[in-house]
Each structure stands twice: as C-alpha cells, then as structure tokens.
PDB file of N, CA, C and O in Angstrom:
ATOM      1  N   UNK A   1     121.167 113.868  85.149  1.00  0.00           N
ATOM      2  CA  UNK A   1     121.843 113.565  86.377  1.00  0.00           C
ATOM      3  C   UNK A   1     120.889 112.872  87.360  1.00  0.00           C
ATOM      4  O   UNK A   1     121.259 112.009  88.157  1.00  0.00           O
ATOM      5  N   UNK A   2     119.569 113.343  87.229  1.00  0.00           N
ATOM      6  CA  UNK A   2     118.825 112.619  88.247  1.00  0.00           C
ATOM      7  C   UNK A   2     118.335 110.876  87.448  1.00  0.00           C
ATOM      8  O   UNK A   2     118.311 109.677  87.723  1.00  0.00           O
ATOM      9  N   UNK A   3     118.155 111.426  86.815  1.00  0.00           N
ATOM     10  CA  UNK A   3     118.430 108.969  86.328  1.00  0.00           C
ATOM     11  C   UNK A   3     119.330 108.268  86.843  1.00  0.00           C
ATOM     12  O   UNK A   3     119.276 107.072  87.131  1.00  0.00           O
ATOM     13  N   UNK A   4     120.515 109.281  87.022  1.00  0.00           N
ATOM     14  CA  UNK A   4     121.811 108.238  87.355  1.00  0.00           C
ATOM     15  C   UNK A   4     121.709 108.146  88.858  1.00  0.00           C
ATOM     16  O   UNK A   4     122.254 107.220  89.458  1.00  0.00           O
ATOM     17  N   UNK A   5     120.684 109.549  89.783  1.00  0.00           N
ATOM     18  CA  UNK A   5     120.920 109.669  90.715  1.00  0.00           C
ATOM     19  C   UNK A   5     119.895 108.333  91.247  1.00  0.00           C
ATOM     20  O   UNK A   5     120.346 107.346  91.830  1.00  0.00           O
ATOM     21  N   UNK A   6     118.587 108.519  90.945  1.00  0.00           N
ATOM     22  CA  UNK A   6     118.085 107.039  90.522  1.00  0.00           C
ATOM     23  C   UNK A   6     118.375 106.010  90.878  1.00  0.00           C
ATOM     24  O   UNK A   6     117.752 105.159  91.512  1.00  0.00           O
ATOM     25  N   UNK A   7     119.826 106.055  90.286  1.00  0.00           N
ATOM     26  CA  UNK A   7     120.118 103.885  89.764  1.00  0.00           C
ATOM     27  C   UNK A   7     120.620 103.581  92.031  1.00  0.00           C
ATOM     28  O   UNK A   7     120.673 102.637  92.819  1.00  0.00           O
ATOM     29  N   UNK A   8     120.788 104.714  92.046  1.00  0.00           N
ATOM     30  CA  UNK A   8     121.372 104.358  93.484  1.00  0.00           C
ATOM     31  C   UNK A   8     121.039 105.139  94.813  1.00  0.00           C
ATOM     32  O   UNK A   8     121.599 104.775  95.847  1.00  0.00           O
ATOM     33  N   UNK A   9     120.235 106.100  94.832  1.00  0.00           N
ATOM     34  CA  UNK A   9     119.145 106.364  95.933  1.00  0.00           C
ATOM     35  C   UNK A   9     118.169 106.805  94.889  1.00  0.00           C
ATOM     36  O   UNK A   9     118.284 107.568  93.929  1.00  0.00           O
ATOM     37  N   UNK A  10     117.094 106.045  95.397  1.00  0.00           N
ATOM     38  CA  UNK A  10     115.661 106.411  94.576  1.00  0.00           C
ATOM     39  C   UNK A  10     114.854 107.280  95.345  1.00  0.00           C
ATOM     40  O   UNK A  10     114.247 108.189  94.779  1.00  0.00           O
ATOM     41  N   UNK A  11     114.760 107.085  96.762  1.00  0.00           N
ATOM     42  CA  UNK A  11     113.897 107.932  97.620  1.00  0.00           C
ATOM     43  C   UNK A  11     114.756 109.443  96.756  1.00  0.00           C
ATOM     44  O   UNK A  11     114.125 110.070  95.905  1.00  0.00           O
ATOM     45  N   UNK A  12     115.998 109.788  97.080  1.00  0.00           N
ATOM     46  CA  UNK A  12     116.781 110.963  97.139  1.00  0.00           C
ATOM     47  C   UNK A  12     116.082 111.626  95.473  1.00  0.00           C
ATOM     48  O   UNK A  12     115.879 112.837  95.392  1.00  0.00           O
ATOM     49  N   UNK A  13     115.872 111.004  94.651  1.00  0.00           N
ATOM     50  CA  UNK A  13     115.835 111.438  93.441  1.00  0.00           C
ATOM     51  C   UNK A  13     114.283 112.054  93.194  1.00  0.00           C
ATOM     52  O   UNK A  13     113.931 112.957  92.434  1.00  0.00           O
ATOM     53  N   UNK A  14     113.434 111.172  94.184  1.00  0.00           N
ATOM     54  CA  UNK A  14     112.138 111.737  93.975  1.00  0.00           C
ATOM     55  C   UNK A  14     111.996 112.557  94.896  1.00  0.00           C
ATOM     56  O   UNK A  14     111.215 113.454  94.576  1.00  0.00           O
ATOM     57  N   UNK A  15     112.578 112.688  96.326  1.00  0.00           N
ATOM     58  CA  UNK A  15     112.433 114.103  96.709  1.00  0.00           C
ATOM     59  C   UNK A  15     113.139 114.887  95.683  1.00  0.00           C
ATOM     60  O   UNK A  15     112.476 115.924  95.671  1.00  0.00           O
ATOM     61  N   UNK A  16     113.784 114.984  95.087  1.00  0.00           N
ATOM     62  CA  UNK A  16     114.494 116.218  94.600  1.00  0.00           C
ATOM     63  C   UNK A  16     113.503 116.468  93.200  1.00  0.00           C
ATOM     64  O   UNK A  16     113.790 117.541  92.670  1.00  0.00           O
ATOM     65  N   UNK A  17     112.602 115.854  92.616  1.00  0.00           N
ATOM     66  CA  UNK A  17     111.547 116.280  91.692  1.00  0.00           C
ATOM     67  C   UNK A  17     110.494 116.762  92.742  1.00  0.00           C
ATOM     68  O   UNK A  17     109.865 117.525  92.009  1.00  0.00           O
ATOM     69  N   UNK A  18     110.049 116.819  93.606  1.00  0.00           N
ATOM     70  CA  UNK A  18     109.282 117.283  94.026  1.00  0.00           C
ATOM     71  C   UNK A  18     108.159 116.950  94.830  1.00  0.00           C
ATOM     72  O   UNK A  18     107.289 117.739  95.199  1.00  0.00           O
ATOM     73  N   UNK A  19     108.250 115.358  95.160  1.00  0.00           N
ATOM     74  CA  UNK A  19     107.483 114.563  95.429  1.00  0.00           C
ATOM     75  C   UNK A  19     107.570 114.388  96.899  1.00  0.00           C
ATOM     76  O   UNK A  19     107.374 113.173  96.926  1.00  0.00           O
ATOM     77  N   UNK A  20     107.700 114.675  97.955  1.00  0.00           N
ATOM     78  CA  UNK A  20     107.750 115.160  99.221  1.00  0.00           C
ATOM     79  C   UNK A  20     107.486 113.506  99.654  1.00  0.00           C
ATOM     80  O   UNK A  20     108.308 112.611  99.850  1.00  0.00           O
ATOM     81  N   UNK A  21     106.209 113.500  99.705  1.00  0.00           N
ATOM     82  CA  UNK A  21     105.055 112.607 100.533  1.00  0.00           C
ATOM     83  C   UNK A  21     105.591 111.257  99.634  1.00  0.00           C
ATOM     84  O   UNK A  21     106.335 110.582 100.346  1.00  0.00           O
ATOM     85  N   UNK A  22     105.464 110.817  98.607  1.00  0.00           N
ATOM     86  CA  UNK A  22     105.291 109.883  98.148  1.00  0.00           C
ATOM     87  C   UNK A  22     107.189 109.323  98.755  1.00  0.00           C
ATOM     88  O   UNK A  22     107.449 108.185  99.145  1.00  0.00           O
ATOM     89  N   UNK A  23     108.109 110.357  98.673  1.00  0.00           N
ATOM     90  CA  UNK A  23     109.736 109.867  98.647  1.00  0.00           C
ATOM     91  C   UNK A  23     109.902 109.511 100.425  1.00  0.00           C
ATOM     92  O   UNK A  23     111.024 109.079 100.687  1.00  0.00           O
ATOM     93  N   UNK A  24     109.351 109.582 101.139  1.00  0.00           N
ATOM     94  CA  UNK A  24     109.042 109.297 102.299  1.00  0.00           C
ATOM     95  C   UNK A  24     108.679 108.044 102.485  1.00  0.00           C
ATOM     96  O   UNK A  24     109.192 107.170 103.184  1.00  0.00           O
ATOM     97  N   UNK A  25     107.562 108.025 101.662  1.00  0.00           N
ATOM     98  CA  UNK A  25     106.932 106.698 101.768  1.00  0.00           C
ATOM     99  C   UNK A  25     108.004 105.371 100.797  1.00  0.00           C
ATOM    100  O   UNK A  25     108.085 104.221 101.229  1.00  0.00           O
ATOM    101  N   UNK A  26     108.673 105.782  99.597  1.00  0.00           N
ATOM    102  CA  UNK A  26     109.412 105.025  99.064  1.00  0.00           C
ATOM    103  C   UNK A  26     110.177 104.736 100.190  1.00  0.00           C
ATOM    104  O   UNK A  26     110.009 103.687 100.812  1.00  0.00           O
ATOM    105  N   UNK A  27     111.166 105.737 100.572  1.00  0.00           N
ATOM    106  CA  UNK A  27     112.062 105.332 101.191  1.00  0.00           C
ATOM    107  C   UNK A  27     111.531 104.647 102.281  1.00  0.00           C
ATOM    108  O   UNK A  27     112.448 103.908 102.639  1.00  0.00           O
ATOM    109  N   UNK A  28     110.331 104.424 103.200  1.00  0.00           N
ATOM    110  CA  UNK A  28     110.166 103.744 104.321  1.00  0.00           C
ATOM    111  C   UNK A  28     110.360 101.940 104.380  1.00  0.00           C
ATOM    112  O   UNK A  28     110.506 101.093 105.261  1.00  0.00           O
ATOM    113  N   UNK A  29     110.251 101.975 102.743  1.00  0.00           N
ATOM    114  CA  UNK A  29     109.620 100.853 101.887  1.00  0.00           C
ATOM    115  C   UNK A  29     110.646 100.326 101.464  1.00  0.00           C
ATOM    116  O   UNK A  29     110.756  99.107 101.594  1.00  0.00           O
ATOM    117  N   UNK A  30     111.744 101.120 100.807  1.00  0.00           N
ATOM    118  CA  UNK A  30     113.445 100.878 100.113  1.00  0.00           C
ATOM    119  C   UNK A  30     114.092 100.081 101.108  1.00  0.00           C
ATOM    120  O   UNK A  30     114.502  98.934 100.928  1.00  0.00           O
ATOM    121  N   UNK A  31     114.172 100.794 102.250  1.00  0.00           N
ATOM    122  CA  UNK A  31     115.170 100.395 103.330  1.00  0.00           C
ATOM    123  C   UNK A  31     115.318  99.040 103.953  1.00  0.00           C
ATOM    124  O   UNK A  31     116.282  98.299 104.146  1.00  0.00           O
ATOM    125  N   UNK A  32     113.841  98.957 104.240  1.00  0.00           N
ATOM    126  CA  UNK A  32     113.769  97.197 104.825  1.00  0.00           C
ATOM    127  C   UNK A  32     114.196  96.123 103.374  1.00  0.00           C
ATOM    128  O   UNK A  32     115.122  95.313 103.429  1.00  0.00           O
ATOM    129  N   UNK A  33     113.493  96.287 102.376  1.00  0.00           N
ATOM    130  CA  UNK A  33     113.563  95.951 101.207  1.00  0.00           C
ATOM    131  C   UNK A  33     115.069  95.548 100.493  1.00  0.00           C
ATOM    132  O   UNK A  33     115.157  94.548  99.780  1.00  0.00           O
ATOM    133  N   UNK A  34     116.226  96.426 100.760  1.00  0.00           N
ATOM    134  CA  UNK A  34     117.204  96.500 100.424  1.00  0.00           C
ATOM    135  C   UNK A  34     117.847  95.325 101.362  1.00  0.00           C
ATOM    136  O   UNK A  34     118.373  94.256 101.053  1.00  0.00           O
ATOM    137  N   UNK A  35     117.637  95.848 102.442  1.00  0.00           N
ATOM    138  CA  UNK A  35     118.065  94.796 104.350  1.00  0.00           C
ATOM    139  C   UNK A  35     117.574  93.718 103.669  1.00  0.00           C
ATOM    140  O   UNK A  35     118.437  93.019 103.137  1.00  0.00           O
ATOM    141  N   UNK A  36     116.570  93.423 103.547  1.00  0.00           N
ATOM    142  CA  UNK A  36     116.215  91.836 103.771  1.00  0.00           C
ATOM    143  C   UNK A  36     116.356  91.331 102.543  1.00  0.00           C
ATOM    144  O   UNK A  36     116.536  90.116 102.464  1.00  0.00           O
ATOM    145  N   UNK A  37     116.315  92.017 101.489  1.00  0.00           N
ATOM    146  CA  UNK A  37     115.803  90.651 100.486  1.00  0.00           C
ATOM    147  C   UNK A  37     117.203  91.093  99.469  1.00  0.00           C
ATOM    148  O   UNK A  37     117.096  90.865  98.264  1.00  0.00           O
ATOM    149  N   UNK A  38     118.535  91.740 100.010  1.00  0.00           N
ATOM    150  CA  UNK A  38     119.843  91.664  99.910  1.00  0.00           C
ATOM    151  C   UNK A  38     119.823  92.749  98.633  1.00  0.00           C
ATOM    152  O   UNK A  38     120.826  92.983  97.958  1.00  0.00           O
ATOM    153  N   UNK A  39     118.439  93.409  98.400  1.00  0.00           N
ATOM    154  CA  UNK A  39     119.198  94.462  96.983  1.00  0.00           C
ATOM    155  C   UNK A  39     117.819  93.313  95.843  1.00  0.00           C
ATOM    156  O   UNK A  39     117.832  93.720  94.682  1.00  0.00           O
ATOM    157  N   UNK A  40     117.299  92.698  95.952  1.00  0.00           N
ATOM    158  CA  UNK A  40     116.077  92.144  94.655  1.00  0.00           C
ATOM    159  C   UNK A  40     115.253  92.845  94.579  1.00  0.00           C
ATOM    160  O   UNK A  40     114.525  92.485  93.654  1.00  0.00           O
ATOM    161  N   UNK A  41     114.764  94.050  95.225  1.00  0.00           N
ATOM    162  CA  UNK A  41     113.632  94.938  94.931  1.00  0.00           C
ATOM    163  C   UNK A  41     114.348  96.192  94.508  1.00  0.00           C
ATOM    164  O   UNK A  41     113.621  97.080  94.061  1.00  0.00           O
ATOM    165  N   UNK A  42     115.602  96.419  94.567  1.00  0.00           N
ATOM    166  CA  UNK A  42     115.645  97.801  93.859  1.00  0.00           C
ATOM    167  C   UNK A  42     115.779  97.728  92.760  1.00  0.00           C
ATOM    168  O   UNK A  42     116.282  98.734  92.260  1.00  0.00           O
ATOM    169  N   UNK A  43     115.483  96.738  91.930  1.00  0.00           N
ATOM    170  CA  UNK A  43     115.079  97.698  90.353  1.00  0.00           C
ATOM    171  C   UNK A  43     113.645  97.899  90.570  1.00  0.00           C
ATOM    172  O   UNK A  43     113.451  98.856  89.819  1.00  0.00           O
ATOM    173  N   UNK A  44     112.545  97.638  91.086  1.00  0.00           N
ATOM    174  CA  UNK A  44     111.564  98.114  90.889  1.00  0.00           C
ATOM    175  C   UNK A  44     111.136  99.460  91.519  1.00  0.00           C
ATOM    176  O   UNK A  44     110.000  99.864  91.271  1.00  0.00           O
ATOM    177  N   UNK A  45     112.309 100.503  92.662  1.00  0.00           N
ATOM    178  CA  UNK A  45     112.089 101.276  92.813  1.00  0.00           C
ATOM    179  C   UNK A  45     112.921 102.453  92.208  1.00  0.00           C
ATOM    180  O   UNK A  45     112.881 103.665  92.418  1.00  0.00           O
ATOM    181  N   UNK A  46     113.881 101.486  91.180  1.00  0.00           N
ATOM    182  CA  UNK A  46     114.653 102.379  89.898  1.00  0.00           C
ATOM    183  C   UNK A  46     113.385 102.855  88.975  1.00  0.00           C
ATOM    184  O   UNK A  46     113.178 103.974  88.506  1.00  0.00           O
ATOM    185  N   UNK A  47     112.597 101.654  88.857  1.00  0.00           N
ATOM    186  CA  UNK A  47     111.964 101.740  87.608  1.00  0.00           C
ATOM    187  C   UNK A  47     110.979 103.202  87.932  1.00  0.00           C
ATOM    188  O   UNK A  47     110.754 104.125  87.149  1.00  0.00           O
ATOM    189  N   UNK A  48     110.508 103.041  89.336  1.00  0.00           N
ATOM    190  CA  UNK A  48     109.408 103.913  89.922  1.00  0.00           C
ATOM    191  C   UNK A  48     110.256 105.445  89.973  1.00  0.00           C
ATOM    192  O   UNK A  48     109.668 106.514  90.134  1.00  0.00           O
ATOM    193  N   UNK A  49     111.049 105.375  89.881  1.00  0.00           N
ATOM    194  CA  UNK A  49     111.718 107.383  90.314  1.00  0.00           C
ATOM    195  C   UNK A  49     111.692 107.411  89.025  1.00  0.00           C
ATOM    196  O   UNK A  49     111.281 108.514  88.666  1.00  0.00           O
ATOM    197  N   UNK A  50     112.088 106.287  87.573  1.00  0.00           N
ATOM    198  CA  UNK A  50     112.565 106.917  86.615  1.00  0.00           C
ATOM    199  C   UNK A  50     111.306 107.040  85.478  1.00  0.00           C
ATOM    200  O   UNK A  50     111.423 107.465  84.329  1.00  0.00           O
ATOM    201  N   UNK A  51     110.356 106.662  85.980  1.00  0.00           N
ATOM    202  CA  UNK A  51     109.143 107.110  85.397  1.00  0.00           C
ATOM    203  C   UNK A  51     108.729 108.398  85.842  1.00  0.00           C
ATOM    204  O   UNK A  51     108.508 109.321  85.058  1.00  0.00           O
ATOM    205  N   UNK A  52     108.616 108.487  87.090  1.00  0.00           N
ATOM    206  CA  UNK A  52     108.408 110.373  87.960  1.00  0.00           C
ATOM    207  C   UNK A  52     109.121 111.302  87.402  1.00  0.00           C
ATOM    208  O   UNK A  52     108.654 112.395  87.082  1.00  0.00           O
ATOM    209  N   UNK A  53     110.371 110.937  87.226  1.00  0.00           N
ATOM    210  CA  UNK A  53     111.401 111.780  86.262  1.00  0.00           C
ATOM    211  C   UNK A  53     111.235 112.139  84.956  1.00  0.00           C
ATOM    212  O   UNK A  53     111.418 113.279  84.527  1.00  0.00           O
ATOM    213  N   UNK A  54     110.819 110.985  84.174  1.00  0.00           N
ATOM    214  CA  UNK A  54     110.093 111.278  82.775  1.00  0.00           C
ATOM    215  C   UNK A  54     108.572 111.957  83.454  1.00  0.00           C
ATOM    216  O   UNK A  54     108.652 113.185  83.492  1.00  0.00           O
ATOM    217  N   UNK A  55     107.720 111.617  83.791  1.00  0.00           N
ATOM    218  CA  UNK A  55     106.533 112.462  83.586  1.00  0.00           C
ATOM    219  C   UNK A  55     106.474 113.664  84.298  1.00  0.00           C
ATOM    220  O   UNK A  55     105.442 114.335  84.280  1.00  0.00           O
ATOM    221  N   UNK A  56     107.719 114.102  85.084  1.00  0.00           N
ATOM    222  CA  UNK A  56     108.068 115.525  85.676  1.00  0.00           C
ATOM    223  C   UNK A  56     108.723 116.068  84.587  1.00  0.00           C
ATOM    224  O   UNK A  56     108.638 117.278  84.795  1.00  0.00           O
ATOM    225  N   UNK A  57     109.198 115.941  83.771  1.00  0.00           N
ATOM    226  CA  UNK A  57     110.250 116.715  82.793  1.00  0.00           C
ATOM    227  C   UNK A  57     109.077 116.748  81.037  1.00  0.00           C
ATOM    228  O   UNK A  57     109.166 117.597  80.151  1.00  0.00           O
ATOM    229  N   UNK A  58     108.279 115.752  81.062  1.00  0.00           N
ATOM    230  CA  UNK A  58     107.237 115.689  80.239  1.00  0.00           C
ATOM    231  C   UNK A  58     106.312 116.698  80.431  1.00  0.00           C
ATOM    232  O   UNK A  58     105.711 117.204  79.484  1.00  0.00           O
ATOM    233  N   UNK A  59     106.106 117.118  81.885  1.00  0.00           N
ATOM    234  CA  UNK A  59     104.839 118.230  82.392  1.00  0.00           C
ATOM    235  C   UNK A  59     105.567 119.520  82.159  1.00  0.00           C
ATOM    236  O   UNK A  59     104.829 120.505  82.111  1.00  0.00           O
ATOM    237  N   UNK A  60     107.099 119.776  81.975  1.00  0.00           N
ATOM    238  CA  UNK A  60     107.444 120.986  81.940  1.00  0.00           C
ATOM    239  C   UNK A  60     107.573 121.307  80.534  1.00  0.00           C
ATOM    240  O   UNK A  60     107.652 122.460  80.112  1.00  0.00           O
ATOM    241  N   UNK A  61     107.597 120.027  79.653  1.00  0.00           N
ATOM    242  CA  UNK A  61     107.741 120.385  78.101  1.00  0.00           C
ATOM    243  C   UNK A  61     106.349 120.996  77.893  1.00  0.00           C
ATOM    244  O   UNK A  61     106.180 122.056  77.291  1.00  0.00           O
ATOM    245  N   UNK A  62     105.397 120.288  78.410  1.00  0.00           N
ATOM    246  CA  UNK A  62     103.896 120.120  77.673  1.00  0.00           C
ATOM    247  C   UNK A  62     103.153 121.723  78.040  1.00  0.00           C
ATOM    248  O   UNK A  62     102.135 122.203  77.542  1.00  0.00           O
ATOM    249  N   UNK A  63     104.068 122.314  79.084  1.00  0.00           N
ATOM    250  CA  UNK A  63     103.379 123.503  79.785  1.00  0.00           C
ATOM    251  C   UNK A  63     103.842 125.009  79.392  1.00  0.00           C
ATOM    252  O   UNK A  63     103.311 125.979  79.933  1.00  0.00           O
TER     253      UNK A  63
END
C-alpha cells in the first residue's frame, strides 16, 4: 500500500516509514517542483520514497 501511496504523495509515504527529517525536507522540495515545472520532477521523488520503502522493509527481513 505504501508504493501506491508513493506514486502520489511521496513526502506522506516517507513520513509514514519513518523518516521524519528527510520527508520534510522532500516535501519542501516536492511542492515548488510540482508548481513550477507542472509535475516533471515527480518521478524522481517516486523513485526516492520507493527505494526507502524497499530498504525499510529489507532492514526488517534482514533483522
């Protein structure tokens, strides 16, 4: 559920793994990003939650 949550708030998905500080900073970054350049940078902050997501769910297998 959180991949899909992902494809369409990315800040929202990495706070909800756990990432406090860093989903703050995405989102400060998403917002103008989205505004100005009409939506061309959010796959690269798809790509960024859905790697956090794999190596958060990778750290709970490995542990």
């Amino acid at each position: 559920m959180n991949y899909v949550l992902a494809l369409f708030l990315p800040p929202l998905s990495i706070l909800l793994i756990g990432r406090i500080f860093l989903s703050i900073i995405v989102f400060v970054i998403w917002l103008p990003s989205i505004i100005i350049s009409g939506g061309l940078g959010h796959p690269i902050f798809i790509l960024l939650a859905w790697v956090l997501i794999y190596q958060a769910h990778a750290d709970r297998r490995g542990a």
